[in-house]
C-alpha positions as CSV (number, residue, x, y, z in Angstrom):
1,X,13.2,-29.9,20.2
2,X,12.7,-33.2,18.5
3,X,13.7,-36.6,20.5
4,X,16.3,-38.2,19.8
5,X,14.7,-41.5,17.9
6,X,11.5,-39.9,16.7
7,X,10.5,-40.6,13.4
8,X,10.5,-38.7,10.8
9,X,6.7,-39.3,10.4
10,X,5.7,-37.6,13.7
11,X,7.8,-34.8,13.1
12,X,6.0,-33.9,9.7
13,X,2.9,-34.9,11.2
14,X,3.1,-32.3,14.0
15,X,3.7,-29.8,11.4
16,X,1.0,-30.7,9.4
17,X,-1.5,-30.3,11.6
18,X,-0.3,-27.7,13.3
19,X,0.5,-25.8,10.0
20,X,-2.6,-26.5,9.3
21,X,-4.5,-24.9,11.7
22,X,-2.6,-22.2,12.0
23,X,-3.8,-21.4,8.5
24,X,-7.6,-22.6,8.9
25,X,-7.4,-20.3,12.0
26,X,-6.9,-17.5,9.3
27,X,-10.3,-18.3,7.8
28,X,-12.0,-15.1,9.1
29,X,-10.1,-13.1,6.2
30,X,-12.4,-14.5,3.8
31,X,-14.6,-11.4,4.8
32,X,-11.9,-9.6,2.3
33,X,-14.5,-11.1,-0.7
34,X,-17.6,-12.8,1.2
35,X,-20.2,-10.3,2.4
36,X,-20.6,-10.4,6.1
37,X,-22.4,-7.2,6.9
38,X,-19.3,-6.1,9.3
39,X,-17.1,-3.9,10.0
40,X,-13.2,-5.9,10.0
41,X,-12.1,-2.1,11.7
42,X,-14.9,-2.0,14.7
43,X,-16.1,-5.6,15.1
44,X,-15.0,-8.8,17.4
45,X,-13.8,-11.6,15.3
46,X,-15.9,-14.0,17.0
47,X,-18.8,-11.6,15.9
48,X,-18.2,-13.0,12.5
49,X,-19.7,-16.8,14.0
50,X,-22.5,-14.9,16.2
51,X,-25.5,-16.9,15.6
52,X,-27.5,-14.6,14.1
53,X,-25.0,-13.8,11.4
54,X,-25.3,-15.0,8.0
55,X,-22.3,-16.8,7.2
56,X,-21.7,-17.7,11.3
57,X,-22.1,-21.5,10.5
58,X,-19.1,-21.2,8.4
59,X,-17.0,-19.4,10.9
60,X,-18.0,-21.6,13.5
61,X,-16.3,-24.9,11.5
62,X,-13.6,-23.2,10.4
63,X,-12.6,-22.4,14.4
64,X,-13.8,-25.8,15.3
65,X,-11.8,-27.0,12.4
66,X,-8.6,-25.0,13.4
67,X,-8.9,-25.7,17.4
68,X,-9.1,-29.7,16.5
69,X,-5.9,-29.6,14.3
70,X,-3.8,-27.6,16.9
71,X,-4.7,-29.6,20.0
72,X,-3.9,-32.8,18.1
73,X,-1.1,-31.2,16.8
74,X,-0.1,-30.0,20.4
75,X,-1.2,-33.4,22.3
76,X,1.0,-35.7,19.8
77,X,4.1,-33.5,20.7
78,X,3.6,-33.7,24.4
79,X,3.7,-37.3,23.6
80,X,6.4,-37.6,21.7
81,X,8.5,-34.9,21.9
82,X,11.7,-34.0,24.1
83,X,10.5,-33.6,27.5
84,X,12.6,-30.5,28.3
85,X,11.0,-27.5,30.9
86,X,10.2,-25.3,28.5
87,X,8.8,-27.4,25.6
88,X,6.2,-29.0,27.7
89,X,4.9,-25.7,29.0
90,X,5.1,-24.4,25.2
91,X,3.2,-27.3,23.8
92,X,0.8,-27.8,26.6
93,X,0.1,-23.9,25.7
94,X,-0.1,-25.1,21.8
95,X,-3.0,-28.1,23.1
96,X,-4.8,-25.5,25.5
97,X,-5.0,-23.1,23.1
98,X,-6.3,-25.7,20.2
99,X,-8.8,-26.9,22.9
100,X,-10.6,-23.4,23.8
101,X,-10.9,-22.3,20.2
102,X,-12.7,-25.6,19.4
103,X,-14.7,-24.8,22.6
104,X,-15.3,-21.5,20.9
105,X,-17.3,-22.8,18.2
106,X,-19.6,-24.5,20.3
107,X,-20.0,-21.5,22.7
108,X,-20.8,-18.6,19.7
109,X,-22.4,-14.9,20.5
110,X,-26.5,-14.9,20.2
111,X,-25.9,-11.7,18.4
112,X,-23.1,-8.8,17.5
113,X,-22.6,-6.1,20.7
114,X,-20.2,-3.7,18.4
115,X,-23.0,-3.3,15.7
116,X,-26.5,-4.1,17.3
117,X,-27.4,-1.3,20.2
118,X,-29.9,-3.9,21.3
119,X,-27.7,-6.9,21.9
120,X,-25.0,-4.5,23.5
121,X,-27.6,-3.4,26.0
122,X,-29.1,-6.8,26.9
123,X,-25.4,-8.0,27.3
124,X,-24.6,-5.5,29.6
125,X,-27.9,-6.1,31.6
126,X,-26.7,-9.9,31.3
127,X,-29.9,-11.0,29.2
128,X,-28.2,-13.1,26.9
129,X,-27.9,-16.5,26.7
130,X,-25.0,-18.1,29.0
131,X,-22.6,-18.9,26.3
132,X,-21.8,-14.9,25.6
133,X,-20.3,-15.3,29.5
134,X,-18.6,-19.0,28.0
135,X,-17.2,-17.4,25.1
136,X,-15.5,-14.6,26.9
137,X,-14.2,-17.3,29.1
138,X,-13.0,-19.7,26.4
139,X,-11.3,-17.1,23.8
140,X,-9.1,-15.9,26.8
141,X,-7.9,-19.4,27.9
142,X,-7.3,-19.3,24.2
143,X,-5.3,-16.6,24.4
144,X,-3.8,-17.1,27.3
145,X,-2.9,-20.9,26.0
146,X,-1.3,-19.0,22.2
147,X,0.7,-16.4,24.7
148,X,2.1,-19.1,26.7
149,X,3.2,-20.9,23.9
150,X,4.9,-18.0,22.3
151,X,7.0,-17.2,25.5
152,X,7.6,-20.8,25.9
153,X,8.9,-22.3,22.6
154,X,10.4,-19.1,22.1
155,X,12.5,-18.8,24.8
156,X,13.0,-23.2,24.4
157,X,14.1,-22.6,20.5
158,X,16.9,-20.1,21.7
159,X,17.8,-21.7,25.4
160,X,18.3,-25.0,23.7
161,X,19.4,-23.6,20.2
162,X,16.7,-25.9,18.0
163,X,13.9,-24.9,15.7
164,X,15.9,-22.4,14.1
165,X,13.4,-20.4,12.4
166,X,12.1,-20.4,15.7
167,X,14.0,-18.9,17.5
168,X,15.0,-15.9,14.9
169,X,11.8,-15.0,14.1
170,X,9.9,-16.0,17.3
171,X,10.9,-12.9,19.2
172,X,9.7,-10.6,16.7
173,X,6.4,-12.0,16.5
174,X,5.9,-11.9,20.6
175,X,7.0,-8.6,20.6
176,X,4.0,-7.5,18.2
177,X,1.6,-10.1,19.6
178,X,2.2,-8.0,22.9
179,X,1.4,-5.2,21.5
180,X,-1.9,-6.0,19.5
181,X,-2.8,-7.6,22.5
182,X,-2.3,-4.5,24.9
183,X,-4.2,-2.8,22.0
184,X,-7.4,-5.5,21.8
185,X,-7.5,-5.3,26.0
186,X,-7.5,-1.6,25.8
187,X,-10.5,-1.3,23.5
188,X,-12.4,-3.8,24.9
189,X,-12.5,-1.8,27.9
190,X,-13.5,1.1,26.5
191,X,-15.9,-0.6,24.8
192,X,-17.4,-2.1,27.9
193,X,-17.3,1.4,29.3
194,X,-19.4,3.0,26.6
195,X,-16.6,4.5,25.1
196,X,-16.5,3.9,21.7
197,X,-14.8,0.5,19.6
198,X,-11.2,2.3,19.2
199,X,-10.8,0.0,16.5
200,X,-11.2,-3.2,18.4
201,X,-11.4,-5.2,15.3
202,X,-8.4,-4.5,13.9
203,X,-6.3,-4.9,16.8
204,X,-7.9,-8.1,17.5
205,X,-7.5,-9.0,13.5
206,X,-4.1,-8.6,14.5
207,X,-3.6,-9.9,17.0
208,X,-5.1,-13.5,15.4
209,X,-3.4,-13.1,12.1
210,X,0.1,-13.1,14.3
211,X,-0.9,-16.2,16.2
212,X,-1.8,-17.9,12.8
213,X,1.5,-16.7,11.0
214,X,3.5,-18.0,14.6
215,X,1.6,-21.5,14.7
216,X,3.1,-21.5,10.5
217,X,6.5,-20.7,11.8
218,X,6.0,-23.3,14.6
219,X,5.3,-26.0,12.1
220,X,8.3,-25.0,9.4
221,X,10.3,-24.8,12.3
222,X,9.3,-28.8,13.5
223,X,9.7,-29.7,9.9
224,X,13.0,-28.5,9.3
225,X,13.9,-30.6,12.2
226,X,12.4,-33.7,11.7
227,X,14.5,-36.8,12.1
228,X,15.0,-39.2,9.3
């Protein structure tokens, strides 16, 4: 989906920072070897950058770090990019979702719900600070934004048979994005309902490591078809 007549130069730089992201977006698996204190199985991601967490300041830039990358990543090809149906709902999905993940560093958890009995009951009881409501807000316009863009450049990579990598391994990756996403909603609700985790973190580990591995296959795919 590159225009006819753009350089080369914008095509490598919308993989680069898009690439880029994708893989500073990956940061939280650095609690493989740093000790957070968490459980990766039970706990929300974003619990990792809760303010009362240890290494939360480090989360915090890493997400502000990957948001800033993707939405200039996304914004430079709504620019410049081919202007076709699909590609500008797929990209404007790539920007939205770089936006409200930057957002989400500046809107972090007071404290950690899945692990503190206290902080889950003053949540629920809506004693904690507004930005608990704000996050919730801005991860799912995340999400919504990453979705979007799956379906969108997806379906634009096969429909109008570019971004080859794309389109063969895009499918794939919706397909289990879907799924780890039906599995994050569930056990959020059952969480809300006093029901247990149901291993909420790792389907929502999941489901973030597939939208960093996607926004990599995004970016290969815009390199490979960079003009010269």
């Amino acid at each position: 989906m590159v225009r006819d007549g753009v350089s080369g130069g914008v095509a490598r730089g919308i993989a680069g920072l898009v690439g880029a992201g994708g893989g500073v977006y990956a940061a939280w698996v650095l609690e493989v070897v740093l000790t957070t204190g968490l459980d990766p199985v039970e706990t929300y991601v974003s619990e990792l950058a809760a303010q009362d967490q240890p290494l939360g300041g480090l989360f915090r830039a890493t997400d502000f770090t990957a948001g800033l990358l993707v939405f200039c990543g996304g914004l430079l090809a709504l620019v410049r990019l081919a202007r076709l149906p699909w590609t500008v709902v797929g990209w404007a999905g790539v920007t939205l979702f770089g936006a409200a993940t930057a957002a989400d560093a500046w809107l972090p958890l007071s404290c950690a719900p899945t692990v503190d009995p206290e902080c889950a009951s003053r949540e629920t009881a809506g004693l904690v600070p507004a930005t608990h409501q704000a996050h919730a807000v801005s991860s799912s316009l995340a999400m919504a934004g990453a979705l979007t863009a799956m379906v969108a450049l997806t379906v634009a990579a096969r429909r109008y048979r570019r971004l080859a990598p794309l389109a063969r391994y895009g499918p794939a990756l919706l397909t289990l994005e879907l799924l780890a996403t039906c599995w994050t909603l569930s056990a959020i609700a059952l969480f809300t309902a006093g029901r247990g985790t149901w291993a909420l973190g790792a389907g929502q580990r999941l489901q973030v490591l597939l939208v960093a591995f996607w926004l990599g296959l995004l970016a290969y795919s815009v390199y490979r078809e960079r003009r010269t």
